[in-house]
N, C-alpha and C positions, 0 to 999 in steps of 0.2 A: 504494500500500500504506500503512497507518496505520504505526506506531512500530514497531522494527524491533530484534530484540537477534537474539545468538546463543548458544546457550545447551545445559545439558547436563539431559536428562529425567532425574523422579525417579521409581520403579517405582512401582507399586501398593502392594505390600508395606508400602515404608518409608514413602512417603507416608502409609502407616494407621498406621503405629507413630509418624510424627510427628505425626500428629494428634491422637494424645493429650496433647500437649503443649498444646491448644489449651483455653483459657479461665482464669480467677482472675486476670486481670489491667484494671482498672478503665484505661479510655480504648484499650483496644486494637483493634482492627479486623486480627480472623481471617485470613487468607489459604486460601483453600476448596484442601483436599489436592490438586485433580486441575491446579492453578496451581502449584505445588512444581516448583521448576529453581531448578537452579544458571547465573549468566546467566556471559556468557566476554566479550563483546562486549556493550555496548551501542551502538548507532545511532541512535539517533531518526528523528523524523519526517522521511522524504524522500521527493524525487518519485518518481514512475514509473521513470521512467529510471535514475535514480541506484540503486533497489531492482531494476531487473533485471541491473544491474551489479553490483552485491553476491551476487544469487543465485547469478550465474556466476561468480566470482572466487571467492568461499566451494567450489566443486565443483573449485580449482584445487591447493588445498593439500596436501600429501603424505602419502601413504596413512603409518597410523600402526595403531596396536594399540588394541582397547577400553581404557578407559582406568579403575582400579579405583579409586572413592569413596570417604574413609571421612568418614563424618559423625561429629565426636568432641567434640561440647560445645555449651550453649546460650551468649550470648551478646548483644551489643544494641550498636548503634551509636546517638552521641548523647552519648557523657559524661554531662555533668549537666543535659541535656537529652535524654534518652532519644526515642529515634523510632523505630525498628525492632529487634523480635525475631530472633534468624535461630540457627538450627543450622548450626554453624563447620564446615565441610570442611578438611581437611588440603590445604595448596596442596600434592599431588604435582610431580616435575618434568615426566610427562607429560601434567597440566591444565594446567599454567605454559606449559608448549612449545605447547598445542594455541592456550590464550589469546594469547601473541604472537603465533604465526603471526594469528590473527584480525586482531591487530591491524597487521600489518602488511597483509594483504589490502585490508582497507577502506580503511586510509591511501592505498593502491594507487591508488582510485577517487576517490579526493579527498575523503576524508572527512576531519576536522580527530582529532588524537588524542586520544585520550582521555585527561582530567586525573583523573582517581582512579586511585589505586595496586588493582591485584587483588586483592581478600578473598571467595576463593573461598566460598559461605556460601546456606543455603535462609532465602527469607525468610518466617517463620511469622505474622509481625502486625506491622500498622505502628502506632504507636503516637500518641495525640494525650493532653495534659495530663496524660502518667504521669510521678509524681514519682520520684526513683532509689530512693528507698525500694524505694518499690511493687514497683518492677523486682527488686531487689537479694532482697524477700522470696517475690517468683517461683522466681527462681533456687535459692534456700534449699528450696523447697517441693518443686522437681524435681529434686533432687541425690541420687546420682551420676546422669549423664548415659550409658547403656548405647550402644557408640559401633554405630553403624551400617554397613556396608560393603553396596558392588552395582559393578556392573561396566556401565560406560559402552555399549553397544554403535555410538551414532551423537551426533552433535551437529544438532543443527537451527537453523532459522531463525526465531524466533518473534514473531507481531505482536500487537500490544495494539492495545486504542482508549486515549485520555488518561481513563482513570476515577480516581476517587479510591478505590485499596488494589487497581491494578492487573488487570489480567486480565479475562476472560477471555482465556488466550492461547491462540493460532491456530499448528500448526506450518506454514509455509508451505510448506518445503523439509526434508529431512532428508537426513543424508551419514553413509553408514556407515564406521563405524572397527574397521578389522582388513580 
């Protein structure tokens, strides 16, 4: 299997209501709506083996309730080197619960842990030689930010190829919640 995350869909609906969000910003590279997830887990690239062991142990975790999004602000990672746009999710403590459990699955199978802290968040465009200006008079341009909510119904298993600004991603597996 190529690159490997797990991750939470984002509907049609909001997908189209954040896609408005997309363009007026010089160096940025789009992220195409039907690519929109919230990721919970990333994995990277593993072999065969080690990716049918994740698929099984991910189908091991305890049954839990849809879990309710609210998308509530634009935002950018990067400081004063800005690199990616993203619409901020509210960390819930049933996305928080759902993310550790992931994370202790995979550590399960011997996967190494994961060094970034969770910022649960859609990423809209990733960004190359945007000064924070540019960024800061985005933000200015689409304020106030009308917050978004949908209700989780499953989490999936999602693979990429290594391309540059992500995606197309593939769901390989899906597990329903509730």
């Amino acid at each position: 299997m190529p690159r490997l995350f797990t991750g939470l869909e984002i509907p049609a609906e909001i997908g189209l209501m954040l896609s408005a969000y997309r363009g007026g910003l010089p160096g940025a590279r789009w992220v195409d709506p039907e690519n929109y997830h919230i990721t919970l887990r990333f994995i990277g690239d593993i072999d065969e083996r080690t990716a049918q062991d994740v698929l099984s142990v991910l189908g091991e975790g305890r049954r839990r309730a849809p879990i309710t999004v609210t998308l509530e602000g634009l935002d950018s990672f990067g400081g004063d080197r800005p690199r990616v746009i993203f619409a901020r999710a509210s960390a819930s403590p049933d996305m928080s619960d759902l993310q550790s459990e992931h994370e202790r699955l995979v550590r399960r199978v011997g996967l190494p842990p994961e060094k970034r802290r969770f910022t649960p968040h859609v990423t809209l465009a990733r960004l190359r030689d945007a000064s924070p200006l540019a960024v800061a008079d985005y933000f200015a341009a689409r304020s106030p930010f009308q917050k978004l909510t949908f209700t989780a119904p499953r989490f999936v298993l999602f693979s990429s190829r290594n391309t540059v600004g992500g995606g197309p991603y593939v769901v390989e597996a899906a597990y329903p919640l509730g």
